[in-house]
DRENDO-1510 file (C-alpha; in Angstrom, 1 decimal, always signed):
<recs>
REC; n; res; u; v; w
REC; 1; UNK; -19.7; -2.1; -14.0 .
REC; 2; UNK; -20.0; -4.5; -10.9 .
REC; 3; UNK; -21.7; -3.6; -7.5 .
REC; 4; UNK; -19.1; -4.0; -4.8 .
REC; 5; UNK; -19.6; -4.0; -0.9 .
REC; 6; UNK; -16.6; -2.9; +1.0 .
REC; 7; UNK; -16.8; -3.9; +5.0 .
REC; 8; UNK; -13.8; -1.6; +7.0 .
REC; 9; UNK; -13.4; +1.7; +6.7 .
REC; 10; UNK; -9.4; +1.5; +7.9 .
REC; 11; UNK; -6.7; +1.9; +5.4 .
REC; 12; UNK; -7.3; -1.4; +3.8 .
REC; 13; UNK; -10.9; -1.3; +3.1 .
REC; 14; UNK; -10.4; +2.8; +1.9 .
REC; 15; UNK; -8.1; +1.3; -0.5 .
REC; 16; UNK; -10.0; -1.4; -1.6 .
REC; 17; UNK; -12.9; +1.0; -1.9 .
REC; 18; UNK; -10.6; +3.9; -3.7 .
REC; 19; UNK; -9.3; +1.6; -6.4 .
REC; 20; UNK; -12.5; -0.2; -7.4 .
REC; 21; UNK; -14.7; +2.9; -7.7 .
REC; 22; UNK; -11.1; +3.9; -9.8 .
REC; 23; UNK; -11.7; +0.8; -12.1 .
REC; 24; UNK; -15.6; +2.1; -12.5 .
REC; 25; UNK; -16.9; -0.1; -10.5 .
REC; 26; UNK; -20.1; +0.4; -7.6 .
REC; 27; UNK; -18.7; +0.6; -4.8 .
REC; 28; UNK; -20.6; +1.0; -0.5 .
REC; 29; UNK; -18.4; +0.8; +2.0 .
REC; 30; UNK; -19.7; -0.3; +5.1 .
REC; 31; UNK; -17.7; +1.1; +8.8 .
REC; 32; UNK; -19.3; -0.3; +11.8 .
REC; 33; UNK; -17.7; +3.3; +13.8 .
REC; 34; UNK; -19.1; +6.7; +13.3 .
REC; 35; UNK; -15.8; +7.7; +12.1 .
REC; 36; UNK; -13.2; +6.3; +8.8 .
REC; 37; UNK; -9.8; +5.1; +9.9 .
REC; 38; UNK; -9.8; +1.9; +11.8 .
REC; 39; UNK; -6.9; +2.4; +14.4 .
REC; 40; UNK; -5.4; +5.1; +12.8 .
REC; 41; UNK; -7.7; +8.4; +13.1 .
REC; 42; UNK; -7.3; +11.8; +15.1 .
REC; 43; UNK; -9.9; +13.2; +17.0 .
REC; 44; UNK; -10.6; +16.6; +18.9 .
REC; 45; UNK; -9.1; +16.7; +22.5 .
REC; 46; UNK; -11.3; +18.1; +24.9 .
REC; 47; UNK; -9.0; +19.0; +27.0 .
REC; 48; UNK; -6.6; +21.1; +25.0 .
REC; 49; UNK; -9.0; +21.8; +21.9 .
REC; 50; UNK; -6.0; +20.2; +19.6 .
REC; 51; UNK; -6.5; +17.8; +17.0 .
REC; 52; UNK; -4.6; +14.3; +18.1 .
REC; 53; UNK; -3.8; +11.6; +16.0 .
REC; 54; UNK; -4.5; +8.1; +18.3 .
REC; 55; UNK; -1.3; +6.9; +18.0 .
REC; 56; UNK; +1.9; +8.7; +15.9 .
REC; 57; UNK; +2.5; +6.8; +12.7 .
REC; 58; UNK; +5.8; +6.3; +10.9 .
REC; 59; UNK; +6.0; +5.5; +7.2 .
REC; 60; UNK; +9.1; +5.4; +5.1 .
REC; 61; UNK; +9.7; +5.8; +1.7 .
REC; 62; UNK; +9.8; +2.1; +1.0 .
REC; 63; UNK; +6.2; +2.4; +1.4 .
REC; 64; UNK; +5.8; +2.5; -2.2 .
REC; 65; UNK; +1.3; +1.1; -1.9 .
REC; 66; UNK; +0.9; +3.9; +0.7 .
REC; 67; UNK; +2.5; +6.6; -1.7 .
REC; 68; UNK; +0.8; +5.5; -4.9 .
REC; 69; UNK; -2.6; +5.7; -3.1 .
REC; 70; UNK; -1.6; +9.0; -1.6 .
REC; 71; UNK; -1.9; +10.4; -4.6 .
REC; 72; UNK; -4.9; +8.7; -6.5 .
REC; 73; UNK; -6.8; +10.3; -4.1 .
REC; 74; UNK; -5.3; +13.5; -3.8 .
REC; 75; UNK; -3.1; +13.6; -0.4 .
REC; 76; UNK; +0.2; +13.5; -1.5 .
REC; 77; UNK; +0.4; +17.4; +0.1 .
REC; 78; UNK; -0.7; +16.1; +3.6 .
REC; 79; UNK; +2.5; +14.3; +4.3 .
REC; 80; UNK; +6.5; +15.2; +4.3 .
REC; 81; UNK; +9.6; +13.0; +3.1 .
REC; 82; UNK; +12.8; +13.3; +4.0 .
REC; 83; UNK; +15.4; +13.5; +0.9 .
REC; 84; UNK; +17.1; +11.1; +2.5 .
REC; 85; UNK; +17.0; +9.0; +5.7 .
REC; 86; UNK; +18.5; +11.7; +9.0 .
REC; 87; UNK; +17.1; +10.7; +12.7 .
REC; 88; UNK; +18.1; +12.0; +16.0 .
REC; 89; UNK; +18.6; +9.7; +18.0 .
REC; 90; UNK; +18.7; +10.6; +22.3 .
REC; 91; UNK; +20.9; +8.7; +25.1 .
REC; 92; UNK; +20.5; +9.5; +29.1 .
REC; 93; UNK; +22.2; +12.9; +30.0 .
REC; 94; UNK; +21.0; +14.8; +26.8 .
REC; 95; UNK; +23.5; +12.8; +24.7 .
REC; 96; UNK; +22.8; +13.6; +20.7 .
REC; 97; UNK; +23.5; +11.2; +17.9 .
REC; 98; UNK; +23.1; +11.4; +14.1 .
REC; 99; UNK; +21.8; +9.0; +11.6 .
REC; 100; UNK; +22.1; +10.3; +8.7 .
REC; 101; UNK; +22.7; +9.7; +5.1 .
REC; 102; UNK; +25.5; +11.3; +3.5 .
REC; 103; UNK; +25.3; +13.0; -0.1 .
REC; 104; UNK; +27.0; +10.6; -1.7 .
REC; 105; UNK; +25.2; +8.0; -4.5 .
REC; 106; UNK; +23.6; +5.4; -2.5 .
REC; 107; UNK; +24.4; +3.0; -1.5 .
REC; 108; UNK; +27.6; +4.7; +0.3 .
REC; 109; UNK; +25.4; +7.4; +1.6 .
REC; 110; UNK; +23.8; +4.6; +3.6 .
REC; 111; UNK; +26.7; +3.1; +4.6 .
REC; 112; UNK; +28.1; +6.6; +5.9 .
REC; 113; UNK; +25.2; +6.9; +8.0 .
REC; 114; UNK; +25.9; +3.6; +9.9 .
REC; 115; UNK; +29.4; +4.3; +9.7 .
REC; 116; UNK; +29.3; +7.7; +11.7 .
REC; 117; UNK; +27.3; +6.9; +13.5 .
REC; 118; UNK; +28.9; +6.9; +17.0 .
REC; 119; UNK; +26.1; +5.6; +19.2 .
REC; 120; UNK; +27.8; +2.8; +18.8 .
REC; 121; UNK; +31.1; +1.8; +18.8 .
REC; 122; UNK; +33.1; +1.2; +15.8 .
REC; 123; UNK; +33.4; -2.4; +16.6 .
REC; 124; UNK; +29.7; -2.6; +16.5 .
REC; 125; UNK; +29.3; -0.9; +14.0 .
REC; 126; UNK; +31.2; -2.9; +11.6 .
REC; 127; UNK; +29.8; -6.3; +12.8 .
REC; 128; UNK; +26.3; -4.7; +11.9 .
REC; 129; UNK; +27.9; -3.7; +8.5 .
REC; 130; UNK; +28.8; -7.4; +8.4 .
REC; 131; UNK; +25.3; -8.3; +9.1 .
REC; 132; UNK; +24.0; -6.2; +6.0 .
REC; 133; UNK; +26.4; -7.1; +3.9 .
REC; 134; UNK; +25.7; -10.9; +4.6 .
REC; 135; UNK; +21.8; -10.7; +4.8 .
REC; 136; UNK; +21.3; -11.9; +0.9 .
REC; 137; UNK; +23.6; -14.7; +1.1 .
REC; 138; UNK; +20.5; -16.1; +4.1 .
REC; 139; UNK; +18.3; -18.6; +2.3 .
REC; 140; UNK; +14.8; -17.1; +3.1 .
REC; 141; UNK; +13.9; -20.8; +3.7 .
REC; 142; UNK; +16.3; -20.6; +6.7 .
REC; 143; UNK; +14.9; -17.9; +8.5 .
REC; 144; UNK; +11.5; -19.0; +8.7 .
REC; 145; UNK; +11.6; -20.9; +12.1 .
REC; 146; UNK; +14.0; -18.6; +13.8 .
REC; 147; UNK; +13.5; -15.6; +15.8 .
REC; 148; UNK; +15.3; -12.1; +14.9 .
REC; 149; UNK; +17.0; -12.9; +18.5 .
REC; 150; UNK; +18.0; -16.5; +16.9 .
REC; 151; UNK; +19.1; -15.3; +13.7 .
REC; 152; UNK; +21.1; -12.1; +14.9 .
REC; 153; UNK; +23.0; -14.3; +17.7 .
REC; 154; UNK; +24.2; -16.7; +15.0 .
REC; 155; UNK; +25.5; -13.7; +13.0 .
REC; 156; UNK; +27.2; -12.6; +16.4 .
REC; 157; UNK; +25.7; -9.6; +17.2 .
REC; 158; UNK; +26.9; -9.0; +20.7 .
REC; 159; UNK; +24.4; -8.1; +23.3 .
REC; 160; UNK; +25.3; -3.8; +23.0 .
REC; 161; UNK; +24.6; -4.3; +19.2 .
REC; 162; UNK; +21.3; -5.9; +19.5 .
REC; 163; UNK; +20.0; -3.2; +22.4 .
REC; 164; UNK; +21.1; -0.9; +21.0 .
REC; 165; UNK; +20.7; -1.0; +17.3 .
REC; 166; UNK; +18.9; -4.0; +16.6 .
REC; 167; UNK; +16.2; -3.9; +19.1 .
REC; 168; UNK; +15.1; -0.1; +18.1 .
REC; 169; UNK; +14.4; -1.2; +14.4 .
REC; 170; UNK; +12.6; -4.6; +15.7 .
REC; 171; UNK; +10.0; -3.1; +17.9 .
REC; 172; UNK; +10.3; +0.3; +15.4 .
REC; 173; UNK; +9.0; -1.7; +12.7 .
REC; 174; UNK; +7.5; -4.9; +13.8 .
REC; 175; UNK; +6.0; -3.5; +17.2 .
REC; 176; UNK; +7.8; -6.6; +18.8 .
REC; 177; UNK; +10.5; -8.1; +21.1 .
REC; 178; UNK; +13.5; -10.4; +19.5 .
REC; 179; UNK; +12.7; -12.9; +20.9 .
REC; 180; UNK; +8.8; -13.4; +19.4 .
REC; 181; UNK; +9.3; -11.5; +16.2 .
REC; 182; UNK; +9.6; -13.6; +12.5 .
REC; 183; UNK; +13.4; -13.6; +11.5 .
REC; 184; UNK; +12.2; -13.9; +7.6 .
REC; 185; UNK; +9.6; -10.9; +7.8 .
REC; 186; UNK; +12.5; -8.9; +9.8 .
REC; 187; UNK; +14.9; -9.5; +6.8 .
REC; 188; UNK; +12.4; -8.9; +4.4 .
REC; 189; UNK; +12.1; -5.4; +6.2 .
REC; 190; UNK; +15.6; -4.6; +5.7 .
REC; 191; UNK; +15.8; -5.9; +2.3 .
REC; 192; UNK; +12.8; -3.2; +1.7 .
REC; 193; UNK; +14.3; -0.4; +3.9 .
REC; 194; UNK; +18.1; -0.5; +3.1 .
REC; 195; UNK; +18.4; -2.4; -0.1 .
REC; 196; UNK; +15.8; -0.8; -2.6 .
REC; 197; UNK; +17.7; +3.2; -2.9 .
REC; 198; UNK; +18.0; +6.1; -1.1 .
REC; 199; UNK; +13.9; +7.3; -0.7 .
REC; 200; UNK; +13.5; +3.8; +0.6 .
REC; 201; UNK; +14.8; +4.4; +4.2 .
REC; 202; UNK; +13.9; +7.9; +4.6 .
REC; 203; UNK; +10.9; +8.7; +6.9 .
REC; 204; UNK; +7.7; +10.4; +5.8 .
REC; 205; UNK; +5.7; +12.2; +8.5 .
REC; 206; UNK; +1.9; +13.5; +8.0 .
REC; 207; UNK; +1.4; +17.3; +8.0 .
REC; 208; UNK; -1.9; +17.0; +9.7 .
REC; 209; UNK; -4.1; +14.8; +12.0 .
REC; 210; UNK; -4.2; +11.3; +10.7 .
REC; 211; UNK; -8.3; +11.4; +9.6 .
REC; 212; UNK; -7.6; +14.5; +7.9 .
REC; 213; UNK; -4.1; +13.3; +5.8 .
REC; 214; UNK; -6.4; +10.5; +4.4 .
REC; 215; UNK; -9.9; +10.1; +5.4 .
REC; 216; UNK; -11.4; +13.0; +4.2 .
REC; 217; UNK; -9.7; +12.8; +1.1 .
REC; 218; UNK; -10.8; +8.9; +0.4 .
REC; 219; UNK; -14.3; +9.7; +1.2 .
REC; 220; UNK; -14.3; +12.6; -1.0 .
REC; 221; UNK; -12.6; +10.5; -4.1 .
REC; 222; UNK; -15.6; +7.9; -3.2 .
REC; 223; UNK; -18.0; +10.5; -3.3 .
REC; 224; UNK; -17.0; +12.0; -6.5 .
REC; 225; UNK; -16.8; +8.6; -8.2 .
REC; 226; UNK; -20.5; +7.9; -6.5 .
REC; 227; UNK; -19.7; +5.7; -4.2 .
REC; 228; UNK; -21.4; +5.4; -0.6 .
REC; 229; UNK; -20.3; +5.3; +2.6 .
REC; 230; UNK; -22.3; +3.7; +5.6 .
REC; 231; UNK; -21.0; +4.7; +8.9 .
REC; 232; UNK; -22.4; +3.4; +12.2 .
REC; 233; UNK; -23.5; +0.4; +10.5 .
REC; 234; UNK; -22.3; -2.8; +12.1 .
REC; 235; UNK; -22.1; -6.1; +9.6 .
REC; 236; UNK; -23.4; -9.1; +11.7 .
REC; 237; UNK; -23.0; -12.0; +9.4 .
REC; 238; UNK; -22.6; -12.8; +5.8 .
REC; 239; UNK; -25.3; -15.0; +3.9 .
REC; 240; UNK; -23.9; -17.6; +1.6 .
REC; 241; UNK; -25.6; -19.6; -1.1 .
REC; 242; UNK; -23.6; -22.4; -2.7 .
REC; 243; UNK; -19.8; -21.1; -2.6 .
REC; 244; UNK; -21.1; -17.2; -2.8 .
REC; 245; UNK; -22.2; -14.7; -0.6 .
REC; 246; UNK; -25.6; -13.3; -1.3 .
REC; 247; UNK; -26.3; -10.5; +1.5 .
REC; 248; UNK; -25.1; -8.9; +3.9 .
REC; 249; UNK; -26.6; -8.7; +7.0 .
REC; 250; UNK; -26.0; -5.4; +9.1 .
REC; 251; UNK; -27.8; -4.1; +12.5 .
REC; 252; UNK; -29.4; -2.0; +9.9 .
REC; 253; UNK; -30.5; -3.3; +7.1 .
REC; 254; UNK; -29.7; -6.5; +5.1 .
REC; 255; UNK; -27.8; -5.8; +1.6 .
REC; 256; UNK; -28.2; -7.4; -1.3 .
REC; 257; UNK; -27.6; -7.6; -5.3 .
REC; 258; UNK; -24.1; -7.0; -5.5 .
REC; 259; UNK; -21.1; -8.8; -7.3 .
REC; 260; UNK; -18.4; -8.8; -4.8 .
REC; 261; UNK; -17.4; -8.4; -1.3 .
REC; 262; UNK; -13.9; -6.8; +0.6 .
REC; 263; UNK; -13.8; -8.0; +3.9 .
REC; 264; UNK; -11.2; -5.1; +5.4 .
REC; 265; UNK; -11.4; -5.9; +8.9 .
REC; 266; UNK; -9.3; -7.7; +11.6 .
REC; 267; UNK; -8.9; -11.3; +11.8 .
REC; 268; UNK; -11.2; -11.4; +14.9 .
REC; 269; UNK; -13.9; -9.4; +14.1 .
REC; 270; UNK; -13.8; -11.0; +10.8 .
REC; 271; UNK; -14.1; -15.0; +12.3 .
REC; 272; UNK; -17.3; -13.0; +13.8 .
REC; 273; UNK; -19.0; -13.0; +10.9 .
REC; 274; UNK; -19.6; -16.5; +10.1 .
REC; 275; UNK; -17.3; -17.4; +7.8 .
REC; 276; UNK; -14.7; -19.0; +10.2 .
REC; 277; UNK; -14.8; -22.8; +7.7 .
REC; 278; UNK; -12.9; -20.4; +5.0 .
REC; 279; UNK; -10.0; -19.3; +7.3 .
REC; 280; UNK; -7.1; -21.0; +8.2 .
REC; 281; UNK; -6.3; -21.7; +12.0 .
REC; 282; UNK; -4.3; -18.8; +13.0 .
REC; 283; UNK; -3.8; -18.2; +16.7 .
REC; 284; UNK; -3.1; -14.2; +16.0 .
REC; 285; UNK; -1.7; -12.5; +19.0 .
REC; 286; UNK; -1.5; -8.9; +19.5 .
REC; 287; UNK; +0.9; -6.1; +20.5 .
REC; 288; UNK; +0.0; -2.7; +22.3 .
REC; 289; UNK; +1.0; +0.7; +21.4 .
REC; 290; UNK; +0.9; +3.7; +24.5 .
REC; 291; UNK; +1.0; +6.8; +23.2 .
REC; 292; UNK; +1.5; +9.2; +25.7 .
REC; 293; UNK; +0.5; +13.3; +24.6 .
REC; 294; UNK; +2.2; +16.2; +26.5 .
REC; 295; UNK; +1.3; +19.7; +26.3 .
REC; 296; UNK; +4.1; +21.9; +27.3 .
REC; 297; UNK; +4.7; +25.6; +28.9 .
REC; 298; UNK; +7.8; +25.2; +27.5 .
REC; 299; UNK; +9.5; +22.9; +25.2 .
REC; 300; UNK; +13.4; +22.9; +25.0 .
REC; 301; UNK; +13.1; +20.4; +22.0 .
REC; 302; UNK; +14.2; +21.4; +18.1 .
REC; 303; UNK; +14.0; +18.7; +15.9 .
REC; 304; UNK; +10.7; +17.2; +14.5 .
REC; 305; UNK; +11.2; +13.6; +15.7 .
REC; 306; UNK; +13.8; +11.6; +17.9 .
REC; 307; UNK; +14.2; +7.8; +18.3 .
REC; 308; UNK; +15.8; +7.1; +21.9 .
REC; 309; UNK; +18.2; +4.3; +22.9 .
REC; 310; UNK; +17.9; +2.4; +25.7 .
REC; 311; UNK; +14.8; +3.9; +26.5 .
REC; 312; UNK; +10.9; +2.1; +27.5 .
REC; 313; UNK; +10.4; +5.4; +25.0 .
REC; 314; UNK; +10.6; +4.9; +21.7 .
REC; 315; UNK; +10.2; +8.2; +19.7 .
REC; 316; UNK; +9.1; +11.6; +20.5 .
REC; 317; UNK; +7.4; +13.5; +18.4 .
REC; 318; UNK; +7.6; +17.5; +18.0 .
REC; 319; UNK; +4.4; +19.2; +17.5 .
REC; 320; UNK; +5.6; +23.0; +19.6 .
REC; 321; UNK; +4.0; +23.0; +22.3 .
REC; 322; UNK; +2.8; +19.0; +22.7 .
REC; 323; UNK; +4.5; +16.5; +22.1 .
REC; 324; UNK; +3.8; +12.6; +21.8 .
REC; 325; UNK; +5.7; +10.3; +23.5 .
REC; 326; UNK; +5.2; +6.5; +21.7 .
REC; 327; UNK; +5.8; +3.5; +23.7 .
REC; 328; UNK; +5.9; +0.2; +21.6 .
REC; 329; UNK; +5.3; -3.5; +21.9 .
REC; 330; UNK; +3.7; -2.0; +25.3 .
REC; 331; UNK; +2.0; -5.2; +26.4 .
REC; 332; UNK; +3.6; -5.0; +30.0 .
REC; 333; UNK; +1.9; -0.9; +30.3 .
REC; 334; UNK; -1.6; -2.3; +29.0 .
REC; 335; UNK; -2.5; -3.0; +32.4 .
REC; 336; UNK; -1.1; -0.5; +34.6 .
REC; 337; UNK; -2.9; +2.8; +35.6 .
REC; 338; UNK; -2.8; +6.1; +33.2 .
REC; 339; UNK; -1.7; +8.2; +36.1 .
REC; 340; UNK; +0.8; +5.1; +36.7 .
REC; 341; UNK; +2.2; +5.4; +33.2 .
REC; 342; UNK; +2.2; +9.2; +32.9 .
REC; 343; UNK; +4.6; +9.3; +36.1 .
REC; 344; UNK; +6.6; +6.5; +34.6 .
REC; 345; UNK; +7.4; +8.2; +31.6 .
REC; 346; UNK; +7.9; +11.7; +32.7 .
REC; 347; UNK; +10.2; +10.0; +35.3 .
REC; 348; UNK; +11.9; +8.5; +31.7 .
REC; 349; UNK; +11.8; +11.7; +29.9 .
REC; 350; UNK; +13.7; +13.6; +32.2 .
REC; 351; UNK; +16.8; +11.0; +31.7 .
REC; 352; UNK; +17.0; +11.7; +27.9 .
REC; 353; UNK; +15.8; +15.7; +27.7 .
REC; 354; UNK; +15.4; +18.7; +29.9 .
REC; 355; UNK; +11.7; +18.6; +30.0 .
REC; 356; UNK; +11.1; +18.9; +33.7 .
REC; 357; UNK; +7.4; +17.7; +34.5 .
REC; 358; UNK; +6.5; +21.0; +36.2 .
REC; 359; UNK; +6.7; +21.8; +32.3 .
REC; 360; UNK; +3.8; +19.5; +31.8 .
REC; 361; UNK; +0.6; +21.4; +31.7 .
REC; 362; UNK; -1.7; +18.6; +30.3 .
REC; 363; UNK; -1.4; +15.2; +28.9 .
REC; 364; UNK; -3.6; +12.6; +27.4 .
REC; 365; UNK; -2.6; +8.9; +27.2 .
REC; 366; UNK; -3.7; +6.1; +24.7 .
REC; 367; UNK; -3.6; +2.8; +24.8 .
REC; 368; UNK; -3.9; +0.6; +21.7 .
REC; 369; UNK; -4.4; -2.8; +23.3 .
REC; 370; UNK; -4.7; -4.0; +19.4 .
REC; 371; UNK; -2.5; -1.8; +17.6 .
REC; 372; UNK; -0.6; -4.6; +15.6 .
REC; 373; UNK; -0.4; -8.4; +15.4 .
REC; 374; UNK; +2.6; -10.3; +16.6 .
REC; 375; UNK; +5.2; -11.2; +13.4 .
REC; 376; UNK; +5.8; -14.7; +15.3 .
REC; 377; UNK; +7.0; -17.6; +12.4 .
REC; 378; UNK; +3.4; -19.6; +13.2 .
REC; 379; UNK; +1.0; -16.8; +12.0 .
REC; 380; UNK; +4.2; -15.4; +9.2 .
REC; 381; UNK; +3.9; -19.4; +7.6 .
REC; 382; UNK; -0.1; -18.8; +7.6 .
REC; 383; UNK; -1.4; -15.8; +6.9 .
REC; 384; UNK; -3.9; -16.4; +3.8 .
REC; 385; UNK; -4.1; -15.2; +0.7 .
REC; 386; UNK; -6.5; -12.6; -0.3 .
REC; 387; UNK; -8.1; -14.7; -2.7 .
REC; 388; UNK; -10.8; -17.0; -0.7 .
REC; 389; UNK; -12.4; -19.8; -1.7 .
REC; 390; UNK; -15.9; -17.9; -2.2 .
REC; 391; UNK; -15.9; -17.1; -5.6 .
REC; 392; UNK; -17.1; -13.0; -4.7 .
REC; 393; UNK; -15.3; -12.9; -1.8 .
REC; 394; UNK; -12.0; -11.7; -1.1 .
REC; 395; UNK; -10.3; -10.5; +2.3 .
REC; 396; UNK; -8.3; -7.6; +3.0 .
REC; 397; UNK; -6.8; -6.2; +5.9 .
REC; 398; UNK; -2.7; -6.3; +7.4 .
REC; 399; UNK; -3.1; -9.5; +8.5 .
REC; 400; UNK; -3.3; -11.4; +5.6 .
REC; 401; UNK; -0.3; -12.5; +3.1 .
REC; 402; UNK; +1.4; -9.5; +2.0 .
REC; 403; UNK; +4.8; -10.6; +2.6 .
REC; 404; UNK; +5.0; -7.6; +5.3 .
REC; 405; UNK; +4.5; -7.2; +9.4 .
REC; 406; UNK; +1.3; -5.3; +10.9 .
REC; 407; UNK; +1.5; -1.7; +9.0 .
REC; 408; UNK; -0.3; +0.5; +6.8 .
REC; 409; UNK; +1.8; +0.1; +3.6 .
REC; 410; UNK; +1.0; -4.1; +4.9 .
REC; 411; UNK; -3.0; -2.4; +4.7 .
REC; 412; UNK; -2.8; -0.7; +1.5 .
REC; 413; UNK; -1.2; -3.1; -0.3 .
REC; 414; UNK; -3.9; -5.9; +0.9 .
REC; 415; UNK; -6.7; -3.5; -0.1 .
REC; 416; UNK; -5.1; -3.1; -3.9 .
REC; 417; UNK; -4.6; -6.6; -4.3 .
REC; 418; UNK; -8.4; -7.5; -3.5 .
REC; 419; UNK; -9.7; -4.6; -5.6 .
REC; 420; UNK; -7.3; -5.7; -8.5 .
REC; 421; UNK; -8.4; -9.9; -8.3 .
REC; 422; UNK; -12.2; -8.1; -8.6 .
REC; 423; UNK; -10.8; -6.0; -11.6 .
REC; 424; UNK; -9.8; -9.9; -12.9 .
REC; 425; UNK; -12.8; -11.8; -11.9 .
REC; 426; UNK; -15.2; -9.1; -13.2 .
REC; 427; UNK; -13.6; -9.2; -16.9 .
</recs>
């Protein structure tokens, strides 16, 4: 059994943490916040008394890392997946539109969905069937100093594709525009999505507030399996000794006489903590995410979740009586006044629903200046490995190589690979 030190208490370093205390190993996690989750948590609303989750999350059934530690630690119950992929989607006047898989063996279920669906025209909708049907015949090498905007222009997508089609699952997925967003991670999002079955592309929703779907339950598998958790503890610097780190030096207390470290934080609070000579130069730009939380007299809406087209609103999501509008690759909103916003959107909403804003009887907006790194082709061709040139040291955390953009499966996946190159190191 090796001593382990686990710094972020986010998805990545509760993953990390979770599968080295599975491999019987001693594990302290360290979370400079008084609460687990990194940026994505819930919290109380004063307001309203209603448990709110800081942003709305997304994951699909692709998100095979996220699944599998689900259920090591007992939350598989905390979250609901579709059978098969089956979103509303919302146009201006109250316009309804179906994407949805039919029951026939994939993949023809798939392409029914894209078929019938009549958002779009039919001539758009085959030259998108085109695109699909094309997209393995792309030498990854290719793809890797375009843009999605780039690549999808020399397939032909017209301008009405792109908006509205190609753009929703850009910024649905990589939080970006087009124009700055990696045309190899975007392809290797499709491949991922559409090209590995039917569970693949549907959409999983948590039950519950996001530190209760996950947090709770990861502490509690770390507690059974007698690992520690340090909350409110900030790390200030690691201490190195001839290619290994020796302590850990916190606003607490300075650690010492373990085996191995997880770094699970971002890549610039990690360059913080004096290790900068052992990362690559990335210049790591960021995207914001508004989420914008409505509480309702009454609400006119029936359906769990809607994507919107043509919209500065992404998705809406159905809780009864609130509901939370997202707003992504918000960069332009990150600056603007709350009250500014709130008008700006109920102004928005009232285009796509029947929600009148005399309807509106509180609201809360968040703004996640942070939320996800930009998927641009110079950071996709750098991102390190987890593997570090510190013998006990290994990172974690979206950011680094995983092969996929800024989101929790990209976090869960980096926090098993480092806790599996410890399982290695430590035989």
């Amino acid at each position: 059994m090796k001593k382990c030190v686990v710094i972020g208490g986010g998805f990545a370093g509760l993953t990390a943490a979770a599968y080295l205390s599975n491999a019987g190993h001693s594990v302290e996690l360290i979370e400079a916040s008084p609460k687990l989750g990194g940026r994505a948590y819930s919290f109380q609303d004063r307001s309203t008394g209603d448990v709110i989750d800081n942003g709305q999350h997304i994951m699909m059934g692709c998100y095979k890392e996220t699944l599998k530690f689900l259920s090591m630690i007992g939350a598989s119950g905390n979250i609901e997946i579709q059978k098969q992929l089956d979103v509303i989607f919302l146009k201006k006047n109250y316009q309804l539109f179906h994407l949805k898989a039919s029951s026939a063996p994939y993949p023809f279920n798939l392409l029914s969905a894209l078929l019938h669906f009549t958002a779009l025209s039919r001539t758009n909708r085959l030259s998108i069937l085109k695109f699909f049907l094309k997209i393995f015949l792309v030498h990854p090498d290719r793809l890797k100093s375009l843009s999605v905007k780039q690549w999808l222009q020399i397939e032909l997508q017209n301008e009405e594709t792109i908006k509205s089609f190609w753009e929703i699952l850009t910024v649905g997925t990589l939080n970006t525009s087009t124009e700055k967003a990696s045309a190899k991670i975007f392809s290797d999002v499709l491949k991922e999505i559409f090209f590995k079955g039917t569970k693949s592309a549907s959409i999983i929703l948590p039950l519950k507030g996001l530190s209760e779907t996950y947090c709770g339950q990861a502490a509690n598998y770390l507690s059974k399996n007698d690992g520690i958790i340090s909350l409110s503890e900030k790390v200030e610097s690691l201490i190195f000794d001839v290619e290994k780190v020796v302590a850990v030096k916190t606003d607490k207390r300075v650690v010492e006489n373990f085996d191995f470290v997880v770094t699970a934080v971002p890549f610039y609070a990690l360059k913080k903590l004096g290790v900068a000579e052992i990362l690559p130069e990335l210049n790591v730009n960021y995207s914001t995410i508004v989420s914008i939380h409505l509480w309702l007299d009454i609400n006119p809406l029936e359906e769990k979740f809607y994507g919107l087209i043509d919209s500065m609103i992404h998705w809406i999501f159905n809780h009864g009586k609130h509901i939370t509008l997202v707003i992504s690759n918000a960069d332009y909103l990150s600056i603007r006044d709350k009250k500014e916003i709130l008008e700006i959107a109920l102004m928005e909403l009232e285009k796509f629903t029947s929600i009148k804003r005399q309807d509106v009887i509180s609201s809360k907006i968040i703004k996640e200046k942070r939320a996800t790194f930009v998927p641009s082709n110079d950071l996709i061709n750098k991102r390190p490995s987890s593997k570090t040139k510190i013998k006990n040291l290994f990172l974690a955390g979206d950011w680094t190589d995983t092969g996929l953009p800024s989101t929790i499966e990209s976090a869960v996946k980096s926090g098993r690979t480092a806790a599996e190159l410890i399982r290695v190191s430590a035989k």
